[in-house]
C-alpha positions in Angstrom: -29.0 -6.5 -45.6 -27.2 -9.5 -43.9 -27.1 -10.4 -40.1 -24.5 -8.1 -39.1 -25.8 -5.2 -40.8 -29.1 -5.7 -38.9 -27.5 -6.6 -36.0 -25.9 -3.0 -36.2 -29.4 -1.5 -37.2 -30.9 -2.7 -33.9 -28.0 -2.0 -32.0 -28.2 1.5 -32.8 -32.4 1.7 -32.8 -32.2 -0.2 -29.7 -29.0 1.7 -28.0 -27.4 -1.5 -26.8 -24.3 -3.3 -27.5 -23.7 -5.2 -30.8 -23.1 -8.3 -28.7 -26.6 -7.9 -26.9 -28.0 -7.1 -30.3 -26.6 -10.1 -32.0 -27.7 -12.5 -28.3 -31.8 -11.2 -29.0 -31.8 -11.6 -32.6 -29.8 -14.9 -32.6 -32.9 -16.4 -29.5 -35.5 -15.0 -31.4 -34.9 -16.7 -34.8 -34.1 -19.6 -33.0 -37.1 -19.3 -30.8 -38.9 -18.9 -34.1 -38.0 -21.8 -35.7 -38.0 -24.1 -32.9 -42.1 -23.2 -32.6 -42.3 -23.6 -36.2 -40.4 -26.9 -36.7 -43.1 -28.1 -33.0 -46.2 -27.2 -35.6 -47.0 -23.9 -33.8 -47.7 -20.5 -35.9 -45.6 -17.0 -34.6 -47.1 -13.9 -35.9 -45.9 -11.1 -34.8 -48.5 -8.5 -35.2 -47.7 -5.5 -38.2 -44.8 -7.6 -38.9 -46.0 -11.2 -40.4 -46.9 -14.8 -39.1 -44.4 -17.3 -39.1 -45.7 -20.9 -39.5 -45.1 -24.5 -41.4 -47.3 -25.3 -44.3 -47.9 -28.8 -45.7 -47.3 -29.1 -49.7 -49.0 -32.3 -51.0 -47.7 -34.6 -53.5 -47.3 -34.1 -57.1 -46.3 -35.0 -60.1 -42.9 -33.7 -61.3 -40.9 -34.1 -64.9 -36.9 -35.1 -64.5 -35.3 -32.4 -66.3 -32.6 -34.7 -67.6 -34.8 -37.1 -69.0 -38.3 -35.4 -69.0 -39.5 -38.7 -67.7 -42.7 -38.3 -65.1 -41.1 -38.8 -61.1 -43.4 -38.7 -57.9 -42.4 -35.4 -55.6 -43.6 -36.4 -52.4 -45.5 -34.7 -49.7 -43.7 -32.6 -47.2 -43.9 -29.9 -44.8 -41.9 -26.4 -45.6 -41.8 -23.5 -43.7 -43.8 -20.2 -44.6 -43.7 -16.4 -44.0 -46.8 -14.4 -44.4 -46.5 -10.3 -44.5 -48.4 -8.4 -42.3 -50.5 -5.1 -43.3 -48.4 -2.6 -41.9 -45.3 -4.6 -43.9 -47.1 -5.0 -47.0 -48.5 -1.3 -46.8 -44.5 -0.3 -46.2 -43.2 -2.0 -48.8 -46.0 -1.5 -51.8 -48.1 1.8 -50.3 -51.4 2.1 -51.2 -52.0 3.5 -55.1 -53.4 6.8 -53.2 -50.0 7.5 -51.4 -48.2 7.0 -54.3 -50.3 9.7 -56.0 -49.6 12.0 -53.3 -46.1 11.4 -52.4 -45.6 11.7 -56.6 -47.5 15.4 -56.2 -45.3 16.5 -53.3 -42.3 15.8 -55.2 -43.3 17.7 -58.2 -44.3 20.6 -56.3 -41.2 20.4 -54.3 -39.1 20.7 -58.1 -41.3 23.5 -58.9 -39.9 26.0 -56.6 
């Protein structure tokens, strides 16, 4: 799914205009990365936590050359899943039993 394909989503979920739709979502992600980028952490709860994550330095190889190099610290941003996105995405072993159940029953009949 691409931007206007979930601009389109919440436009419909949302019943508003896909130019309002496309105005929210554009100030939230911006919203979101301008707290990020300051140091702060978003989470929005069920959905994830938003937040910049410092990576220490290491020590790289030069894939050219395989020579040793220095990668140096920095800061990246980072997206944590929430539970009720991680339990959408992989459900729990027991719901996949029973959802696996109802569909065999369901080709029984």
């Amino acid at each position: 799914m691409n931007k206007s394909e979930l601009v389109d989503a919440i436009a419909a979920k949302a019943s508003i205009t896909k130019k309002d739709a496309d105005a929210v979502l554009s100030a939230a992600v911006d919203a979101i990365i301008e707290a990020v980028s300051a140091g702060d952490k978003v989470t929005l709860v069920g959905f994830g936590t938003f937040e910049a994550r410092q990576r220490q330095e290491r020590e790289g190889r030069n894939p050219s050359t395989g020579k040793p190099i220095k990668i140096p610290a920095t800061t990246v941003p980072a997206f944590s899943a929430g539970k009720l996105f991680k339990e959408k995405v992989a459900p729990a072993k027991e719901e996949k039993e029973e959802k696996a159940t109802k569909s065999k029953a369901k080709a029984k009949k």
